[in-house]
Predicted model as a PDB file, atoms N, CA, C, CB and O in Angstrom, pLDDT in the B-factor column:
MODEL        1                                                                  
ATOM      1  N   UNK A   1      15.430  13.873 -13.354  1.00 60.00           N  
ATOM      2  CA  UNK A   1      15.512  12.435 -13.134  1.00 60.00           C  
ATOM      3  C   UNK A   1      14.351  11.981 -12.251  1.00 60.00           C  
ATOM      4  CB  UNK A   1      16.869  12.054 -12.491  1.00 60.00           C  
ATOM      5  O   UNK A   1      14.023  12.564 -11.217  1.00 60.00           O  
ATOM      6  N   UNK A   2      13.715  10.815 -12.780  1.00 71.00           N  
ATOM      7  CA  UNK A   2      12.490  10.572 -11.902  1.00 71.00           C  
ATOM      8  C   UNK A   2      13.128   9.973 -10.641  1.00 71.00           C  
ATOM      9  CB  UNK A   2      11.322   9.531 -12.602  1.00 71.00           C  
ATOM     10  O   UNK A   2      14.328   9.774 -10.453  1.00 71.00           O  
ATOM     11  N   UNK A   3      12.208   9.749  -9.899  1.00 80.00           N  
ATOM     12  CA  UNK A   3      12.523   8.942  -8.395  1.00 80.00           C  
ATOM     13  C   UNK A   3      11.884   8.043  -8.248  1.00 80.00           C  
ATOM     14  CB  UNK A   3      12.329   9.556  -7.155  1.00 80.00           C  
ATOM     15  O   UNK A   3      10.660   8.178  -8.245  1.00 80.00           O  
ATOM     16  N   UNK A   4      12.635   6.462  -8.025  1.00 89.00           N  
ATOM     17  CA  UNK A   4      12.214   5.576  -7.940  1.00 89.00           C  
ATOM     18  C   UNK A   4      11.569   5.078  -6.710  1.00 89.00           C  
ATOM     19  CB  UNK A   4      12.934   5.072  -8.345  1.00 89.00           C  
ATOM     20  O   UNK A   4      11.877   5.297  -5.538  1.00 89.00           O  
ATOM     21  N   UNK A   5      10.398   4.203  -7.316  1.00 94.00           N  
ATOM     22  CA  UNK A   5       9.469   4.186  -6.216  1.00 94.00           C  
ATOM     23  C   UNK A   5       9.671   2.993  -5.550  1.00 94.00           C  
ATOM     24  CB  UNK A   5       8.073   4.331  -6.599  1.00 94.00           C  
ATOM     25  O   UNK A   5       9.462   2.110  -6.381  1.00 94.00           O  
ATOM     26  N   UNK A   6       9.979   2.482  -4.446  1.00 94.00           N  
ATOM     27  CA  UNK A   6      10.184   1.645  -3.593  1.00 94.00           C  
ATOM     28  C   UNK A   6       9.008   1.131  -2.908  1.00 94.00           C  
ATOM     29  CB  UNK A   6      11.015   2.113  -2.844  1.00 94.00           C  
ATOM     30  O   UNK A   6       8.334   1.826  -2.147  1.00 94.00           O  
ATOM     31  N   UNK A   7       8.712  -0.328  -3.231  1.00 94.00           N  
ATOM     32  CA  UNK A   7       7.832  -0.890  -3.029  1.00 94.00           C  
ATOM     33  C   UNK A   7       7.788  -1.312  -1.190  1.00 94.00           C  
ATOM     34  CB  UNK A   7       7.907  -1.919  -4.111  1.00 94.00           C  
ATOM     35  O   UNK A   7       8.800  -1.349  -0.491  1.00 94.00           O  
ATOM     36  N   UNK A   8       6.597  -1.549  -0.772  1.00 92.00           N  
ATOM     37  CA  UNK A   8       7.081  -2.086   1.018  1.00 92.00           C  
ATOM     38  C   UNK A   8       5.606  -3.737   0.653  1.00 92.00           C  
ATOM     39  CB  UNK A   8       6.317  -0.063   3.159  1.00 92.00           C  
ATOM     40  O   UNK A   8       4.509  -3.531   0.134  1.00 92.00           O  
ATOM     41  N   UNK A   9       5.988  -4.795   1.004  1.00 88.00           N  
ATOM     42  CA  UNK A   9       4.938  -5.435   1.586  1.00 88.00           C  
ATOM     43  C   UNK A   9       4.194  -5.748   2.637  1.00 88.00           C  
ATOM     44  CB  UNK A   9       5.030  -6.018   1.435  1.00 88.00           C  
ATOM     45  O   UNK A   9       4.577  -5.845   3.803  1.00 88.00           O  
ATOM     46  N   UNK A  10       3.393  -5.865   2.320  1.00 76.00           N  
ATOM     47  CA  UNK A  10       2.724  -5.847   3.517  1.00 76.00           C  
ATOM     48  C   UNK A  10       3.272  -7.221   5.324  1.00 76.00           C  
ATOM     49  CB  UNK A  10       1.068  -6.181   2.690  1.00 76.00           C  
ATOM     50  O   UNK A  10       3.614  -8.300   4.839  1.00 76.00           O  
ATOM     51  N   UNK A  11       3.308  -7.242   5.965  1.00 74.00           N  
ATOM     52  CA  UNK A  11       3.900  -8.183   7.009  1.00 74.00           C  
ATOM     53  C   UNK A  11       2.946  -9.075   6.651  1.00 74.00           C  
ATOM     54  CB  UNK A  11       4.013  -7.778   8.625  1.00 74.00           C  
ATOM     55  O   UNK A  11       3.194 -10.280   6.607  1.00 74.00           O  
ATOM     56  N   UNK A  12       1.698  -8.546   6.347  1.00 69.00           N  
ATOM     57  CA  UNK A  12       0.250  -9.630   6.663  1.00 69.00           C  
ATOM     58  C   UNK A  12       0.268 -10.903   5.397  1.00 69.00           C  
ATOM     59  CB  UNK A  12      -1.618  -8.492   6.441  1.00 69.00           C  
ATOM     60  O   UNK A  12      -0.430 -11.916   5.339  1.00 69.00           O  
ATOM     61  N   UNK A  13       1.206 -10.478   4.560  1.00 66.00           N  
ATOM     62  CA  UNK A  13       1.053 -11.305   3.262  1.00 66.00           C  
ATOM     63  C   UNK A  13       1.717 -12.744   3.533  1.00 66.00           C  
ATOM     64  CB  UNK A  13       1.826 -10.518   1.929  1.00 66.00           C  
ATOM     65  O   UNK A  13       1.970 -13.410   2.529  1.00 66.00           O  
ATOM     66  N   UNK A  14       1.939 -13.140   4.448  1.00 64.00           N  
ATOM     67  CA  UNK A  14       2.346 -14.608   4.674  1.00 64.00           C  
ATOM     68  C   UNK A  14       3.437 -14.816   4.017  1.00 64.00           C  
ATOM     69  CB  UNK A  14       1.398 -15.627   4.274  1.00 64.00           C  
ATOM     70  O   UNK A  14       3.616 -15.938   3.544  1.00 64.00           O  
ATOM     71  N   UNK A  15       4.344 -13.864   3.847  1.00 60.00           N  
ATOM     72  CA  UNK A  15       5.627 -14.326   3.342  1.00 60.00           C  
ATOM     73  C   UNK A  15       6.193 -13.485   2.101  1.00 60.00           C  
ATOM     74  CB  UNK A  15       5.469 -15.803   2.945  1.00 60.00           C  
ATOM     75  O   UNK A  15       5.395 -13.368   1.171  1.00 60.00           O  
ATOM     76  N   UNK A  16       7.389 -12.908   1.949  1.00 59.00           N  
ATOM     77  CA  UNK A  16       8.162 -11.979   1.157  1.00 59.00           C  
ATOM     78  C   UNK A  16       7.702 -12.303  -0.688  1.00 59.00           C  
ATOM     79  CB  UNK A  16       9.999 -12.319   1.602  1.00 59.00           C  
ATOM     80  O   UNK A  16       7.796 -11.445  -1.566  1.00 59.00           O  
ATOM     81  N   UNK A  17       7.281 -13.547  -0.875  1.00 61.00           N  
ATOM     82  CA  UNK A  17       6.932 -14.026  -1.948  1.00 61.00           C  
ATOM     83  C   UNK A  17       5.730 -14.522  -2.355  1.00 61.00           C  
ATOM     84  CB  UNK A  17       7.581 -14.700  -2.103  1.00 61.00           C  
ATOM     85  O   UNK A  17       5.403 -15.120  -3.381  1.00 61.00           O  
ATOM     86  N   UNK A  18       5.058 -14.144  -1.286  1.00 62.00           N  
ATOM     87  CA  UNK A  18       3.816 -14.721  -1.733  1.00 62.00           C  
ATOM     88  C   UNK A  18       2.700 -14.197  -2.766  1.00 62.00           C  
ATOM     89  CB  UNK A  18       3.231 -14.875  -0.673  1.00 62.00           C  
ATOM     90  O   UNK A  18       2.763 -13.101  -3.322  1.00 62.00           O  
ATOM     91  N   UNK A  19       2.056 -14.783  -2.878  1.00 64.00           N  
ATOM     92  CA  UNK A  19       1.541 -14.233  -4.323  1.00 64.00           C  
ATOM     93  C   UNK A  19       0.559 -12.902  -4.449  1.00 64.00           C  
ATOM     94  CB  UNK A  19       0.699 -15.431  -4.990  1.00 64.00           C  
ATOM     95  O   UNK A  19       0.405 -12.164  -5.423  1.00 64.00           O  
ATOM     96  N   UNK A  20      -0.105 -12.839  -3.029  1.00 72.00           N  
ATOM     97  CA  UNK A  20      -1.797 -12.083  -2.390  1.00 72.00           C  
ATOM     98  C   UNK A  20      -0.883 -11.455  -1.532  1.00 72.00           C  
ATOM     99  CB  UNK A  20      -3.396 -13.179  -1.468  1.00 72.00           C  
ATOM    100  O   UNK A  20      -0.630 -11.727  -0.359  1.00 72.00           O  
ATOM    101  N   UNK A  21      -0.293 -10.348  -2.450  1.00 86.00           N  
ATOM    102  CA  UNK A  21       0.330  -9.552  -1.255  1.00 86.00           C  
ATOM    103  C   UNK A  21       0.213  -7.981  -1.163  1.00 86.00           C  
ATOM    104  CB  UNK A  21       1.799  -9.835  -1.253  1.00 86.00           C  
ATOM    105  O   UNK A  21       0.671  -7.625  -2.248  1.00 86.00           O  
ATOM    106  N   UNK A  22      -0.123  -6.916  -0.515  1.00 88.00           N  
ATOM    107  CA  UNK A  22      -0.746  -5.750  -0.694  1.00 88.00           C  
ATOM    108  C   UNK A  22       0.621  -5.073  -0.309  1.00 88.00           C  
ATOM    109  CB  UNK A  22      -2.172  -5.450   0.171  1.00 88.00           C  
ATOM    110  O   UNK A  22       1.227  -5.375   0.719  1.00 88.00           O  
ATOM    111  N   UNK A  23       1.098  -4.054  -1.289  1.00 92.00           N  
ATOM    112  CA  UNK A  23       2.136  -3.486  -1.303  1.00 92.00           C  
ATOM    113  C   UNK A  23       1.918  -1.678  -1.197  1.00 92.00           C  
ATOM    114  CB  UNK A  23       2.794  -4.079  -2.533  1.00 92.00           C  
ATOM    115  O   UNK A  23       1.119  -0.890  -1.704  1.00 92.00           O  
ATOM    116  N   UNK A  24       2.947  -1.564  -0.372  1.00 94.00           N  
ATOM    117  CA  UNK A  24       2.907   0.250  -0.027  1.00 94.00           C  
ATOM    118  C   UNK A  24       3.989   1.368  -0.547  1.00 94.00           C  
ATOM    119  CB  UNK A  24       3.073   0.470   1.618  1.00 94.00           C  
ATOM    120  O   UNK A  24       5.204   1.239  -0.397  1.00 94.00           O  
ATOM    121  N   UNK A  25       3.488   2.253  -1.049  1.00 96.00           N  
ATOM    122  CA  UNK A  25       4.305   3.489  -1.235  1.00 96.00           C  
ATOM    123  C   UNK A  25       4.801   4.582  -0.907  1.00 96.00           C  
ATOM    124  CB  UNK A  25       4.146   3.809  -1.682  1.00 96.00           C  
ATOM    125  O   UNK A  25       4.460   4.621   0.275  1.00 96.00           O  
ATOM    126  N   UNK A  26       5.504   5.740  -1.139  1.00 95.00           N  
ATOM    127  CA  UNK A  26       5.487   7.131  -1.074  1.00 95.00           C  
ATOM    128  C   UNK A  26       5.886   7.362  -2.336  1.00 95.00           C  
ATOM    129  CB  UNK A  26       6.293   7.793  -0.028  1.00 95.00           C  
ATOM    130  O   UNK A  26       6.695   6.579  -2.832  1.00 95.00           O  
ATOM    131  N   UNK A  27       5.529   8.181  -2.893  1.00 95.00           N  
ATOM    132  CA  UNK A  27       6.057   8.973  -4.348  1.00 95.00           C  
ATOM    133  C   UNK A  27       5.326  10.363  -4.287  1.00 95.00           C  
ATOM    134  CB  UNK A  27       5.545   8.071  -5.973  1.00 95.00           C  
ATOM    135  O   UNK A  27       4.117  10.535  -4.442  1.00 95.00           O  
ATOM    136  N   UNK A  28       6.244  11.296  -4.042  1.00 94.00           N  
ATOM    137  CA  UNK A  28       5.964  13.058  -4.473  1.00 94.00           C  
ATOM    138  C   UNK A  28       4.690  12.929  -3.731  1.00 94.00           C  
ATOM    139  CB  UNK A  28       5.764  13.687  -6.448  1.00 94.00           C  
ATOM    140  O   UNK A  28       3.609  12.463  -4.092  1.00 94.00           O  
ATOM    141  N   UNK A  29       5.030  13.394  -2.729  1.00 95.00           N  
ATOM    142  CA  UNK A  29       4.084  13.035  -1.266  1.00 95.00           C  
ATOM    143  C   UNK A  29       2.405  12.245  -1.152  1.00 95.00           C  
ATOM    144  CB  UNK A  29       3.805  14.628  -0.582  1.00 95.00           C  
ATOM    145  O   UNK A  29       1.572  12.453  -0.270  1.00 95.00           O  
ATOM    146  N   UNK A  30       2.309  11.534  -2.059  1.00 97.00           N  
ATOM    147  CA  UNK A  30       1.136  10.409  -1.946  1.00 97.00           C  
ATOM    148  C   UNK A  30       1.749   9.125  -1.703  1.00 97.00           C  
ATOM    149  CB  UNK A  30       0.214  10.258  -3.293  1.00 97.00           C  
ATOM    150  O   UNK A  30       2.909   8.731  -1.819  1.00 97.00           O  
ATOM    151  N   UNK A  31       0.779   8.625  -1.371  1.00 97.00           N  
ATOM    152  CA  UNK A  31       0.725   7.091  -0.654  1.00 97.00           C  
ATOM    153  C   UNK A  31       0.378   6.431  -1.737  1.00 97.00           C  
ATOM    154  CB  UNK A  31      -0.362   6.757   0.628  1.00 97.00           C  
ATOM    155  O   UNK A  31      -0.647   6.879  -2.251  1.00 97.00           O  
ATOM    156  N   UNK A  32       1.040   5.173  -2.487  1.00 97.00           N  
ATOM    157  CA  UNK A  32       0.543   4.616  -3.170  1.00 97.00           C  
ATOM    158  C   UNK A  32       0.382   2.847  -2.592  1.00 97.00           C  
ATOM    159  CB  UNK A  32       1.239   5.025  -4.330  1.00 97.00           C  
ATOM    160  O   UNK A  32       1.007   2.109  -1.830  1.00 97.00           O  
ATOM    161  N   UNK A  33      -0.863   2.746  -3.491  1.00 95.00           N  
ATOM    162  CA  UNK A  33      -0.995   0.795  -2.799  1.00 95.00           C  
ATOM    163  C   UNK A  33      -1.303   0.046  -4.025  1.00 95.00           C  
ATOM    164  CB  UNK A  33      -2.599   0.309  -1.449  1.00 95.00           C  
ATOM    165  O   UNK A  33      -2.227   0.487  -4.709  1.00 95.00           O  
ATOM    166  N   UNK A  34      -0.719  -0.959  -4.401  1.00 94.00           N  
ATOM    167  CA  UNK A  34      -0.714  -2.170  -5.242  1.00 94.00           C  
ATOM    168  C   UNK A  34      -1.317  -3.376  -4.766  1.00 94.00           C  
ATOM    169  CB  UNK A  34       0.541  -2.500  -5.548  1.00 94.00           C  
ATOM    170  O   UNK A  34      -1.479  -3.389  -3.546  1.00 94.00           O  
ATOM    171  N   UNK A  35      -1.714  -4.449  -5.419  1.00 91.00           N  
ATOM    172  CA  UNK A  35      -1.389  -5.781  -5.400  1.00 91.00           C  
ATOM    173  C   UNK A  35      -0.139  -6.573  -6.260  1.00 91.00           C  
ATOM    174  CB  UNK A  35      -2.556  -6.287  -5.743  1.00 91.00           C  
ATOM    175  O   UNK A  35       0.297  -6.244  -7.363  1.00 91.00           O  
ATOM    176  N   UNK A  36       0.253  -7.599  -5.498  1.00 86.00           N  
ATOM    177  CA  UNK A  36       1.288  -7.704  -6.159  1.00 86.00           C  
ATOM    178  C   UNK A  36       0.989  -8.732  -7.526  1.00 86.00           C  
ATOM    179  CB  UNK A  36       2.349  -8.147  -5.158  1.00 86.00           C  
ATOM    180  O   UNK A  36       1.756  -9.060  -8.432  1.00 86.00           O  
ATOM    181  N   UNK A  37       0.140  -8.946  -7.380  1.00 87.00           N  
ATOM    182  CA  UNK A  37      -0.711 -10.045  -8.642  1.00 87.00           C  
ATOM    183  C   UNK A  37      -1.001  -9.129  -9.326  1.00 87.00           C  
ATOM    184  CB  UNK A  37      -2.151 -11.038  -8.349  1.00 87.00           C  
ATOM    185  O   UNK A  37      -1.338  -9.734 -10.343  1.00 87.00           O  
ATOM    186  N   UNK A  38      -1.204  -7.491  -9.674  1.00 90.00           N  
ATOM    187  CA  UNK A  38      -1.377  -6.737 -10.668  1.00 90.00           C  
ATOM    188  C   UNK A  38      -0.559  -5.859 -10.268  1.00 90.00           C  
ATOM    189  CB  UNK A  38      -2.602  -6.351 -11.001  1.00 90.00           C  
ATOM    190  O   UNK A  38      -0.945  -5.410  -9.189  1.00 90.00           O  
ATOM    191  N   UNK A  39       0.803  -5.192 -10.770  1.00 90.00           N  
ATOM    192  CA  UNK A  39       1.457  -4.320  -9.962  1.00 90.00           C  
ATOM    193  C   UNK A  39       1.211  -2.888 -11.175  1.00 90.00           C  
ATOM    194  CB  UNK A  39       3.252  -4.945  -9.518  1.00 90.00           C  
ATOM    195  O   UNK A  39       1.694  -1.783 -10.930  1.00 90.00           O  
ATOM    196  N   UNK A  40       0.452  -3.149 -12.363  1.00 93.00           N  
ATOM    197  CA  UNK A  40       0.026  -1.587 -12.747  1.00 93.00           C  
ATOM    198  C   UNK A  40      -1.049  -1.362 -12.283  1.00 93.00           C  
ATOM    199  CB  UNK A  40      -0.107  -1.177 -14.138  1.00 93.00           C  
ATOM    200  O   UNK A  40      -1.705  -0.363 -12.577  1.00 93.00           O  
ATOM    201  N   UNK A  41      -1.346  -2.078 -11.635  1.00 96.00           N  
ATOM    202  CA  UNK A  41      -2.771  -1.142 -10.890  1.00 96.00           C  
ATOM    203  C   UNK A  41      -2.216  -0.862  -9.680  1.00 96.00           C  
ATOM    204  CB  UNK A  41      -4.420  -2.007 -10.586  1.00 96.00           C  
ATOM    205  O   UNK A  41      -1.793  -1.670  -8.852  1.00 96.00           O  
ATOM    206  N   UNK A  42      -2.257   1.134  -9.580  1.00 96.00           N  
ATOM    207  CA  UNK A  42      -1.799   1.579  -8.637  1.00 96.00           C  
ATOM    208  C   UNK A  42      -3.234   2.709  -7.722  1.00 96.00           C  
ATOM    209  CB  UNK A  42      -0.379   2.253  -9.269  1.00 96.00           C  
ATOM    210  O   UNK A  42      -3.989   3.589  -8.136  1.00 96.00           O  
ATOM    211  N   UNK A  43      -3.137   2.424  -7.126  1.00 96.00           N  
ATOM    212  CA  UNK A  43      -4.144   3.558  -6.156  1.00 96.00           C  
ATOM    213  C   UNK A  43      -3.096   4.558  -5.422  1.00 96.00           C  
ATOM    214  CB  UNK A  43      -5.201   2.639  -4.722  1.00 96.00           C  
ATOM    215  O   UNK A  43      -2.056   4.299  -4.817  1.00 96.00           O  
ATOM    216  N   UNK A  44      -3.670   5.657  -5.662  1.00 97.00           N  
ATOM    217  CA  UNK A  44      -3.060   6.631  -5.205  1.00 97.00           C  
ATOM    218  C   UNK A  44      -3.660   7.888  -4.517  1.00 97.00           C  
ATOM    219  CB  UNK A  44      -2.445   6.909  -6.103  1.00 97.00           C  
ATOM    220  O   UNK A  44      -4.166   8.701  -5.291  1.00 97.00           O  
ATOM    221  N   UNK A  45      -3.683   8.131  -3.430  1.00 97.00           N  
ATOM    222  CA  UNK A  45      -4.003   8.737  -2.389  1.00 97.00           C  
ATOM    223  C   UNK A  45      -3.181   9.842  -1.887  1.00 97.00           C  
ATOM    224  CB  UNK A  45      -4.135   7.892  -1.572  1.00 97.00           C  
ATOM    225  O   UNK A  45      -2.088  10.216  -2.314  1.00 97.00           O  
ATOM    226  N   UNK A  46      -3.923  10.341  -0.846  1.00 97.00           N  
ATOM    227  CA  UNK A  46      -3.172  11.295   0.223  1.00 97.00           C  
ATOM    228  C   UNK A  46      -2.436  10.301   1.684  1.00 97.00           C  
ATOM    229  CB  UNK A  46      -4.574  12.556   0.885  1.00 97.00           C  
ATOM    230  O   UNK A  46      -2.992   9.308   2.152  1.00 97.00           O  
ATOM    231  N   UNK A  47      -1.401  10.746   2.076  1.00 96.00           N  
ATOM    232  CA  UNK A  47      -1.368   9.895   3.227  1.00 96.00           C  
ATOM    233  C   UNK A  47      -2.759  10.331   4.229  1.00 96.00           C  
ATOM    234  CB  UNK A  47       0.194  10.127   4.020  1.00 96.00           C  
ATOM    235  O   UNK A  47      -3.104   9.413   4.973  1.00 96.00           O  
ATOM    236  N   UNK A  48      -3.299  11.167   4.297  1.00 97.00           N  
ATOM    237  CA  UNK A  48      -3.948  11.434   5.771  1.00 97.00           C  
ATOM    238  C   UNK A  48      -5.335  10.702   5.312  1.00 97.00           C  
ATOM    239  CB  UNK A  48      -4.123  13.346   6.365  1.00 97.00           C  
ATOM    240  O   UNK A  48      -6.254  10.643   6.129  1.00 97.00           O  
ATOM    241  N   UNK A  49      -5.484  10.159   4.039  1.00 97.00           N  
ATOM    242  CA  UNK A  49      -6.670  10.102   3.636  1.00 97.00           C  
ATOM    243  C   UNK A  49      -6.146   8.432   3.624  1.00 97.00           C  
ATOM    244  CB  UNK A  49      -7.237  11.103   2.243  1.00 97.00           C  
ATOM    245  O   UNK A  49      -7.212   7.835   3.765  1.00 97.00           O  
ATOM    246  N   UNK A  50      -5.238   7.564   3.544  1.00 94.00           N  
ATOM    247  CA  UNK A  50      -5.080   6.735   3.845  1.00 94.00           C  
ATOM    248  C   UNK A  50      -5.122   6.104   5.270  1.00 94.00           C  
ATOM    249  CB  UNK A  50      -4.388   6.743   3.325  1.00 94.00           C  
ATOM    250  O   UNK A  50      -5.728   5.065   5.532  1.00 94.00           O  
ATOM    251  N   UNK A  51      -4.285   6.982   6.320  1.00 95.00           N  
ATOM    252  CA  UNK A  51      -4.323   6.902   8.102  1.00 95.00           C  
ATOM    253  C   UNK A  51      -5.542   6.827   8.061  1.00 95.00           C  
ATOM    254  CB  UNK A  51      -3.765   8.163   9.192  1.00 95.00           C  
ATOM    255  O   UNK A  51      -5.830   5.651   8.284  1.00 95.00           O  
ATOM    256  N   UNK A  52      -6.974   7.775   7.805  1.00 96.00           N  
ATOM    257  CA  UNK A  52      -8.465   7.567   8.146  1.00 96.00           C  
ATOM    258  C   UNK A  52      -8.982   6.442   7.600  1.00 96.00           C  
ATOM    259  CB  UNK A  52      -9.322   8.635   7.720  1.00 96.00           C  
ATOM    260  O   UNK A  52     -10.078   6.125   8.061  1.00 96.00           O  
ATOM    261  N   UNK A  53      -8.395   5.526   6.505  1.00 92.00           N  
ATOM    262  CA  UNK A  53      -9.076   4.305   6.008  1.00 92.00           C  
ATOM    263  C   UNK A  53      -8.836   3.441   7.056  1.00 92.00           C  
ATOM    264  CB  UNK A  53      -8.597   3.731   4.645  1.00 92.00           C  
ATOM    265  O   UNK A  53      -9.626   2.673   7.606  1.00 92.00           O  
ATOM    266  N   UNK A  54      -7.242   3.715   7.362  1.00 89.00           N  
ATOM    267  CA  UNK A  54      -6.656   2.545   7.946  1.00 89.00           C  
ATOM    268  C   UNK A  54      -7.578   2.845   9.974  1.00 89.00           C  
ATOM    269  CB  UNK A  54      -4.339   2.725   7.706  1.00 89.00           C  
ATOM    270  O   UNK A  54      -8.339   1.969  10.384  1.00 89.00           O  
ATOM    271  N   UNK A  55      -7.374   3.729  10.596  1.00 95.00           N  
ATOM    272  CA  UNK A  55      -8.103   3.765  11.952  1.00 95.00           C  
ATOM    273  C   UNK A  55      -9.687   3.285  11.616  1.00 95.00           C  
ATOM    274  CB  UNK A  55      -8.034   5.439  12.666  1.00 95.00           C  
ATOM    275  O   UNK A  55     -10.067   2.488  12.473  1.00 95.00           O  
ATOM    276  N   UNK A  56     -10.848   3.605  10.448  1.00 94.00           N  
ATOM    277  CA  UNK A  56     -11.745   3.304  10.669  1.00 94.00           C  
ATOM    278  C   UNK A  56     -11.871   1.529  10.167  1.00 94.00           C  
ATOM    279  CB  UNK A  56     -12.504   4.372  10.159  1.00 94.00           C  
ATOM    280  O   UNK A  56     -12.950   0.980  10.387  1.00 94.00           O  
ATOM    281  N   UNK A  57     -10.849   0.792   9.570  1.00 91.00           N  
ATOM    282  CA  UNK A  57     -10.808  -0.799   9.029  1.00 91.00           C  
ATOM    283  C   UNK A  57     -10.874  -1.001  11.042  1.00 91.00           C  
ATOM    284  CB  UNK A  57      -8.820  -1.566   7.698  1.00 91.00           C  
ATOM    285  O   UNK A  57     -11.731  -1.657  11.634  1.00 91.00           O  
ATOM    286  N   UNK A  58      -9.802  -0.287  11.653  1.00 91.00           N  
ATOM    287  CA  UNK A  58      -9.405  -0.869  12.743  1.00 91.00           C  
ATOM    288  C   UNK A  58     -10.524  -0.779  13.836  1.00 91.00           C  
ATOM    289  CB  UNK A  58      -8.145  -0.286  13.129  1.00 91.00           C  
ATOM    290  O   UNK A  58     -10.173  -1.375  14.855  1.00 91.00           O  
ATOM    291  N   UNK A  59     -11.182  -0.478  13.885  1.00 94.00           N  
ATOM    292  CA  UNK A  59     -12.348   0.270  14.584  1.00 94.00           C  
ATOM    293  C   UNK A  59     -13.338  -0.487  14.367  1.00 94.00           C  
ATOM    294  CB  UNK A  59     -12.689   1.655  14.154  1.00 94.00           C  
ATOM    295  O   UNK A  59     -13.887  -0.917  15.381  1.00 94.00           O  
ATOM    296  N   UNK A  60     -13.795  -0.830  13.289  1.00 94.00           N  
ATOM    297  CA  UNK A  60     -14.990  -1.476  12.936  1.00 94.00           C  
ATOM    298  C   UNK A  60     -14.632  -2.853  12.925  1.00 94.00           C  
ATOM    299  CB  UNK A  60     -15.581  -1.017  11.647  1.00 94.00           C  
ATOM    300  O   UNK A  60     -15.526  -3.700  12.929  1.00 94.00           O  
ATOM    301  N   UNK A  61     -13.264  -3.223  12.911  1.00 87.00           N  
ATOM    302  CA  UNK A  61     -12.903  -4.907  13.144  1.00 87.00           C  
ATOM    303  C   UNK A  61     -12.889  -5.525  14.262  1.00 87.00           C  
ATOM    304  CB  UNK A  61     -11.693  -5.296  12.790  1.00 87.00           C  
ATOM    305  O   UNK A  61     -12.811  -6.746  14.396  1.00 87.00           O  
ATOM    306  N   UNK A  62     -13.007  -4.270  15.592  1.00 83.00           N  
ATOM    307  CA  UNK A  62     -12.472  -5.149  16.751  1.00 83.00           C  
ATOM    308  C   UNK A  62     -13.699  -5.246  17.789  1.00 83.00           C  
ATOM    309  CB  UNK A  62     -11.040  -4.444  17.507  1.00 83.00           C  
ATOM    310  O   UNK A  62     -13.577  -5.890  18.830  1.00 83.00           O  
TER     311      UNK A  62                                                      
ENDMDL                                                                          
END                                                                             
């Protein structure tokens, strides 16, 4: 039986419905990320290879 993948949105998307909203995963230990304006386009990653995107966005923004 497959395992369903449970979507998370993002807080930053201005609201549970909004249209520009960047959505998060786990499935069979990768990280997956969507938009919610295309939800078959899936990117799929490692988590640790996601944490290093996410510390160097944070790093270079502030």
């Amino acid at each position: 039986m497959a395992q369903e993948i449970v979507w998370q949105k993002s807080s930053y998307s201005g609201g549970q419905d909004g249209p520009d909203c960047l959505e998060l995963a786990t499935h069979e230990g990768a990280a997956l990320l969507r938009e919610s304006d295309a939800p078959g386009d899936v990117l799929r990653t490692r988590p640790e290879a996601l944490a290093g995107l996410i510390r160097r966005v944070r790093q270079i923004s502030r």
